[in-house]
C-alpha positions in Angstrom: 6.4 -90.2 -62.6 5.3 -88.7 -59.4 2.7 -90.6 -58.8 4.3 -94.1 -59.8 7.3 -93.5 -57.9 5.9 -93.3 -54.4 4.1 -97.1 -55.8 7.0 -98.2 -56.9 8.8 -97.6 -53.5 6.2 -99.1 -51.6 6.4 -102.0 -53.8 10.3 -102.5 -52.8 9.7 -101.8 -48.8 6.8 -104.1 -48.6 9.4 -106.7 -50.8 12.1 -106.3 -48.9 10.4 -106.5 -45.4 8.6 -110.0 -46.7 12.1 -111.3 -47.6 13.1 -110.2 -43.7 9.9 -112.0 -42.4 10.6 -115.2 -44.4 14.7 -115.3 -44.5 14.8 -114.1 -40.6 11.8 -115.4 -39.8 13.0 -119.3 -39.9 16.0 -119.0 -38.4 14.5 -117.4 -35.0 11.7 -119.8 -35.2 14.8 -122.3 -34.7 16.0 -120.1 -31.8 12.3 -119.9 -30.3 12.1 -123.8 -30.5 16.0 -124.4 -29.6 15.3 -125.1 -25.6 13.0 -127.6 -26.3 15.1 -129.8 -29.0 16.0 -133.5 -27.2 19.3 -132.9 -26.5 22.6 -131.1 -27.1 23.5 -132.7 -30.0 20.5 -131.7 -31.9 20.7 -128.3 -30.6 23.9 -128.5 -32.9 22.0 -129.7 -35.8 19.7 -127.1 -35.5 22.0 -124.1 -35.1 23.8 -125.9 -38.3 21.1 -125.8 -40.2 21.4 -121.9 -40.1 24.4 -121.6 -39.4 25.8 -120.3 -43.4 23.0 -117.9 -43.8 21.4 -116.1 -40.9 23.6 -113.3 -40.6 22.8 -112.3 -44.2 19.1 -112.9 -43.5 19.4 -109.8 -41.5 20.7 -107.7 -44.4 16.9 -107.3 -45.4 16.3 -105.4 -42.0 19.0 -102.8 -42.9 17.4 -102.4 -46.3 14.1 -102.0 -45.3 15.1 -99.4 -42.6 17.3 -97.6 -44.8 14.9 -97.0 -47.9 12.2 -96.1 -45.2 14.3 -93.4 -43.7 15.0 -92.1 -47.8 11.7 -92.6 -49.7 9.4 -92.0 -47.0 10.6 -89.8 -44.2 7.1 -88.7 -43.0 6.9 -92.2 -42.1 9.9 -92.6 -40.3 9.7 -89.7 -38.1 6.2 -91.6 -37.1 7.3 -94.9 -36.2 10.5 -94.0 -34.9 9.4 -92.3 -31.6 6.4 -94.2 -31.3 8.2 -96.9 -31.3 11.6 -96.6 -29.2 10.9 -99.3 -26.9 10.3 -102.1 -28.6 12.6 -101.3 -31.3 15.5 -101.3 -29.1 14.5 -104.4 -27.3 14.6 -106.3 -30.4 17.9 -104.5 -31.6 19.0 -105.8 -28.2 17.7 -109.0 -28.5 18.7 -109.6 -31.5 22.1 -108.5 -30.8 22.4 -110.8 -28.0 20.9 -113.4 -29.6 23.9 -113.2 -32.4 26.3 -113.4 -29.0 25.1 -116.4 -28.2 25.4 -118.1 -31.7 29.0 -117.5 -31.3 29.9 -118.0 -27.9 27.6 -121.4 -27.4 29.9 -123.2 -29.4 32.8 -122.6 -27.3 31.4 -122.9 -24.3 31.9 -125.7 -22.2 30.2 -125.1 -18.1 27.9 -122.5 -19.2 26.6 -123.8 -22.6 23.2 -124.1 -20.9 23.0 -119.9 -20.2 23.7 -119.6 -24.5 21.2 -122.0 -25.1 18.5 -119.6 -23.2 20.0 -116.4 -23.9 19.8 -117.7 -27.8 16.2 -118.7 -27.5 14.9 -115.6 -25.4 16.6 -113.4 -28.0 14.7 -115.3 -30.4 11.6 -115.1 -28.8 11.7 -111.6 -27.7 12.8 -110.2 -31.4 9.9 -112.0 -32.5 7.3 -110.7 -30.1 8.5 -106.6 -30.7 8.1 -107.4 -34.6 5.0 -108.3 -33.9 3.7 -105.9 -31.6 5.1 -103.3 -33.9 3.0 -104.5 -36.4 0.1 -104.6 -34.3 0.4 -101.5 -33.0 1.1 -99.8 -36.3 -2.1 -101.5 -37.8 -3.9 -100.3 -34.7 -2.5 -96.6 -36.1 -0.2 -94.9 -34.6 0.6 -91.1 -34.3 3.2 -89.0 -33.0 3.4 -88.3 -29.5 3.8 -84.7 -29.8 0.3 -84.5 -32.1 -1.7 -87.3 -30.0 -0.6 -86.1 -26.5 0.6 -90.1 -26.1 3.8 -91.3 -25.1 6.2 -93.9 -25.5 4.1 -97.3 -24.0 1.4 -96.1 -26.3 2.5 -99.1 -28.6 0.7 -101.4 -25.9 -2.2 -102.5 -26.4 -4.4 -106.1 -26.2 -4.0 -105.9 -30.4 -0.7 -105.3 -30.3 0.2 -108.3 -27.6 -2.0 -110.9 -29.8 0.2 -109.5 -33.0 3.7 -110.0 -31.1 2.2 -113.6 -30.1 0.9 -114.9 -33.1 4.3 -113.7 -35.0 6.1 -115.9 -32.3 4.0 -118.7 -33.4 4.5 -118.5 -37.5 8.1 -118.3 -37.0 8.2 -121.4 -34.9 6.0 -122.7 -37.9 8.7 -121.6 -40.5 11.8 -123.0 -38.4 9.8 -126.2 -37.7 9.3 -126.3 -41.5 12.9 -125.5 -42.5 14.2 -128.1 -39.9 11.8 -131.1 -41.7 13.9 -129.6 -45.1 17.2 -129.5 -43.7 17.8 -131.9 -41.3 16.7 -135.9 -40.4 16.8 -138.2 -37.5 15.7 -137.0 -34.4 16.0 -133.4 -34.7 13.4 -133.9 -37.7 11.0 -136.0 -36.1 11.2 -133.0 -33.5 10.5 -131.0 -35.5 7.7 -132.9 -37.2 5.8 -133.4 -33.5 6.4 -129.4 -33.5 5.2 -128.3 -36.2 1.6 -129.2 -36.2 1.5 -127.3 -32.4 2.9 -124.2 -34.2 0.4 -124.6 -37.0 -2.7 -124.6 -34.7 -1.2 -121.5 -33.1 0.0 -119.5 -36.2 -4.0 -120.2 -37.7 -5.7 -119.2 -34.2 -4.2 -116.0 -34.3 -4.2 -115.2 -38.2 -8.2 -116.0 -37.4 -8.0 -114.0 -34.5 -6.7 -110.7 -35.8 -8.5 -111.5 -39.5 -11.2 -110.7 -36.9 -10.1 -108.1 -35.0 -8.7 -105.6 -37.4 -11.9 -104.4 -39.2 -13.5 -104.2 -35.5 -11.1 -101.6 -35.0 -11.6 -99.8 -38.6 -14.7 -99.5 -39.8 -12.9 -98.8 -43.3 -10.9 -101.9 -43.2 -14.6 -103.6 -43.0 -15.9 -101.6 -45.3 -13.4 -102.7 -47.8 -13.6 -106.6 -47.0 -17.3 -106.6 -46.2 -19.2 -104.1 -48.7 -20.3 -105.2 -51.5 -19.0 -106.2 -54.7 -15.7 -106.3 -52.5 -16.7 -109.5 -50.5 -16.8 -111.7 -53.5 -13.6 -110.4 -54.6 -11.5 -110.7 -51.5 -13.3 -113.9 -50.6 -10.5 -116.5 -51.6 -8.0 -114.6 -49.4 -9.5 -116.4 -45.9 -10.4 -119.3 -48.0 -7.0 -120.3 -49.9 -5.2 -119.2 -46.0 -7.6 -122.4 -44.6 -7.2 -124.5 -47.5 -3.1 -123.7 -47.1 -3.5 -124.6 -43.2 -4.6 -127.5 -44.0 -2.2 -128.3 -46.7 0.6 -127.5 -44.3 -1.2 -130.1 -41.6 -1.4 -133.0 -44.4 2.5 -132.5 -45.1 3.7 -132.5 -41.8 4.5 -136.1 -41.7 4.1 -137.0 -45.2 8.5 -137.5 -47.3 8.4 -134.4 -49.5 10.1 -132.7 -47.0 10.2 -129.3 -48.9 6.2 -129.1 -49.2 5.9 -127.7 -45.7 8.2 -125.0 -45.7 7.0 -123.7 -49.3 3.4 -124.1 -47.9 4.4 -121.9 -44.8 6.1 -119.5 -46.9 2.8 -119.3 -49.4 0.7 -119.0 -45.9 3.0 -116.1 -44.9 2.7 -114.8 -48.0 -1.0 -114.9 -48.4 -1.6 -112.9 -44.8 1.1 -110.6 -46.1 -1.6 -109.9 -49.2 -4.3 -109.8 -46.9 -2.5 -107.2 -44.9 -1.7 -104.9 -47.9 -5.5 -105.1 -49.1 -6.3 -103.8 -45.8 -3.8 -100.6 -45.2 -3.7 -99.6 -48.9 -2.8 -97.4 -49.8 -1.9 -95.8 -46.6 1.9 -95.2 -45.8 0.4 -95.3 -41.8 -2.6 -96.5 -41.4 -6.1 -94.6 -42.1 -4.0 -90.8 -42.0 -1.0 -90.6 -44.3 -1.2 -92.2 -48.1 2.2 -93.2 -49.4 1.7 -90.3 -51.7 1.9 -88.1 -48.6 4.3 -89.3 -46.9 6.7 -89.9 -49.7 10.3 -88.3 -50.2 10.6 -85.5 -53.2 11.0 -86.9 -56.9 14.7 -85.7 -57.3 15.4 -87.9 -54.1 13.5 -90.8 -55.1 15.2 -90.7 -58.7 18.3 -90.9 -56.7 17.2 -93.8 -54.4 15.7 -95.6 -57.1 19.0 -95.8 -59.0 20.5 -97.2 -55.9 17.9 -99.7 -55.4 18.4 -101.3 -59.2 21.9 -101.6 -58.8 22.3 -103.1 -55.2 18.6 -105.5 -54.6 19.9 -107.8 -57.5 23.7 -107.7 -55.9 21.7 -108.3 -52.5 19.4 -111.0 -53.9 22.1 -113.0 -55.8 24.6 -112.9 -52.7 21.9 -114.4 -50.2 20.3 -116.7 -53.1 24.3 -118.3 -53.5 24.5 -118.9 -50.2 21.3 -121.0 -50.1 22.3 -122.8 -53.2 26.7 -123.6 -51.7 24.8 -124.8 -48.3 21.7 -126.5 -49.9 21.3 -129.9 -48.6 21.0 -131.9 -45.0 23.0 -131.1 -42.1 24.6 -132.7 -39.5 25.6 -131.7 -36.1 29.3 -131.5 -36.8 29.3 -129.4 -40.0 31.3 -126.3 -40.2 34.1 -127.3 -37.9 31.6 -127.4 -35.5 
């Protein structure tokens, strides 16, 4: 049991942070894209369209924080001061972004100052996740043991992280507004989609590339052999999904391109966990390491079963009450 339950909580972060990435991630793509939407009215439409959900989307970023902090403190005393900055810029953002949701509605004169402040919050919340990410694959260490301080999470990795996150959450709103919506905030979102496409795949390629330059045991692992043949359809089925996505763009099964997003998400989520496993941070602590004691995980593990199905059923019921198109006058709007 002590070894399985340090697997088993890694198993439940790294779920409940790809739920954050896919439920949150559409729904800022759609505030990263808002500005430049035709007009006001499909502005409406798109802030609709998310309008019942995002909120709880959100709910996975308390979860994920919170079962770090209990099952693997080691880890959060790491990523925590390393990472002050850009964790409270995106706290910020996203807290200002929420502002906006609420006030653009009602405003009248300065409806034009939410629809930025909405996007930038977007934008910005997107570009710290991804620079954290970058910077946390890049390895990171606390600044009391690596003599570093707090911009040490800047770096030319980082940066292409933080943009390329921006660009596959513009692919996921741009895929959730072909689902959800029709007209001309649709075929917006069908001119906008392929752009974000070509973006997302440039910099999935770019830090596909990158990542074992910077760890010679990440290479190892892809590039030694028998590995290579192994982990061979990972780049392959993410270029055969990029160009799945392209082909159903434009085509009427509107859902294809946001479950093909999702699956591409997905598979560089895989590729990711191949790469760091099974390192709790990156190429210095394993999970093992870094994990809480058993009496504490027991505990936490307890918690988990009772409230992730309570969690998942609550969000999944709200997806299924507001399934459907929307318009730009729904919810009293």
């Amino acid at each position: 049991m002590e070894h399985a339950l340090p697997v088993f909580f890694a198993l439940v972060l790294a779920f409940g942070i790809g739920m954050y990435v896919i439920a949150d991630g559409f729904d800022l793509g759609i505030g990263i894209l808002f500005t430049l939407a035709p007009g006001d009215t499909e502005r409406d439409e798109m802030m609709n369209s998310i309008a019942p959900v995002w909120d709880g989307n959100e709910t996975w970023l308390v979860l994920g924080g919170t079962l770090l902090l209990g099952a693997f403190p080691v880890v959060y005393s790491v990523v925590l001061p390393s990472f002050y900055i850009p964790i409270m810029v995106m706290l910020f953002a996203l807290i200002f972004r929420g502002i906006a949701f609420e006030f653009r509605f009602r405003a009248s004169r300065f409806r034009i100052v939410w629809d930025w402040a909405f996007c930038l919050g977007s934008g910005l919340a997107a570009l710290m996740q991804g620079m954290m990410l970058g910077s946390f694959i890049g390895g990171v260490a606390p600044a009391a043991v690596s003599g570093g301080g707090i911009l040490d999470f800047l770096s030319g990795f980082a940066i292409a992280s933080g943009l390329g996150t921006v660009a596959g959450y513009s692919l996921l709103g741009a895929t959730w507004l072909i689902l959800r919506t029709e007209n001309t905030v649709q075929a917006f979102a069908r001119r906008a989609a392929p752009w974000a496409l070509g973006l997302t795949l440039a910099f999935i390629a770019l830090i596909s590339i990158w990542t074992p330059l910077i760890h010679q045991s990440i290479a190892h692992r892809w590039f030694s052999m028998p590995n290579i043949f192994y982990l061979s359809p990972v780049p392959l089925l993410t270029a055969l999904l990029g160009f799945s996505i392209w082909r159903a763009i434009p085509r009427q099964r509107e859902e294809r391109p946001f479950i093909l997003t999702i699956l591409l998400f997905l598979l560089a989520y895989l590729g990711l966990g191949i790469s760091i496993w099974p390192y709790a941070i990156p190429q210095s602590v394993t999970i093992w390491q870094a994990a809480s004691s058993t009496p504490t995980l027991i505990f936490l593990g307890v918690g988990t079963l009772i409230f992730m199905p309570i969690v998942i059923g609550h969000l999944g019921y709200a997806h299924w009450v507001f399934r459907g198109k929307t318009t730009s006058n729904l919810y009293g709007h």
